[in-house]
N, C-alpha and C positions, 0 to 999 in steps of 0.2 A: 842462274844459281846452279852448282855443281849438287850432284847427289849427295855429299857430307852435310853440306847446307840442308840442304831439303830434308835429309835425315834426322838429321838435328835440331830444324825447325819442329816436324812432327814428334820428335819425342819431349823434348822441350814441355809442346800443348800437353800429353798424356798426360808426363812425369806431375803435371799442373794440376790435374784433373785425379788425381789417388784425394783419396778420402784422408780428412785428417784423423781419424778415428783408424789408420792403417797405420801400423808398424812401419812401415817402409815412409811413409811422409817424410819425415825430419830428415832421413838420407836423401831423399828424391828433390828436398828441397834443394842440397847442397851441389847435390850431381847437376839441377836443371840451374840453379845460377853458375856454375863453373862454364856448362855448355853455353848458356846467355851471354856470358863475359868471349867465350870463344870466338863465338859464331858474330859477337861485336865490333871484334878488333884481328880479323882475323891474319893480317899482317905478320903480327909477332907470335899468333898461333901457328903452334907444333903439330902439323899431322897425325904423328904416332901419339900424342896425349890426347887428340882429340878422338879419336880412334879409341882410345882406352875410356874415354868420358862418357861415349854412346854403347860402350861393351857397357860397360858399370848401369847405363840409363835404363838400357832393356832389362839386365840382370833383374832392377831393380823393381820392373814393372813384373816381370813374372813372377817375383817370390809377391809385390802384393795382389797377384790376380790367384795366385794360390790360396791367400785367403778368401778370396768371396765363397762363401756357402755354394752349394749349389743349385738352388733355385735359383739366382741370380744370375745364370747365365742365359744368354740368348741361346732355346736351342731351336730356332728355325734354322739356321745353317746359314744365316746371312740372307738368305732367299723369303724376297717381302711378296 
């Protein structure tokens, strides 16, 4: 599996994982079946639109990680 794939796989799971209670869902749904359909058939996928699917995927996760309040973030630093 090249990095595109793998990319694509991971944000795929996030884009999955938004609250449907988030603004961003209904788009996140449509960017993560686009990349689904991509990452399927990748044959007759375009590099540079898949490229633009995973810009659009991330965009899509930080406007709704902008929403979460801020208690809701992890602040140990990642560090368990």
């Amino acid at each position: 599996m090249d990095t595109n794939q793998h990319q694509t796989q991971i944000l795929i799971e996030r884009l999955a994982r938004l609250s449907a209670d988030s603004l961003w869902a209904r788009r996140a749904s449509g960017v993560r079946a686009a990349l689904d359909k991509a990452l399927s058939r990748p044959e007759i996928s375009d590099p540079q639109y898949l490229e633009r699917l995973i810009q659009a995927g991330f965009e899509l996760l930080e406007k709704a990680a902008c929403e979460l309040p801020y208690d809701n973030i992890d602040k140990s630093g990642g560090i368990d």
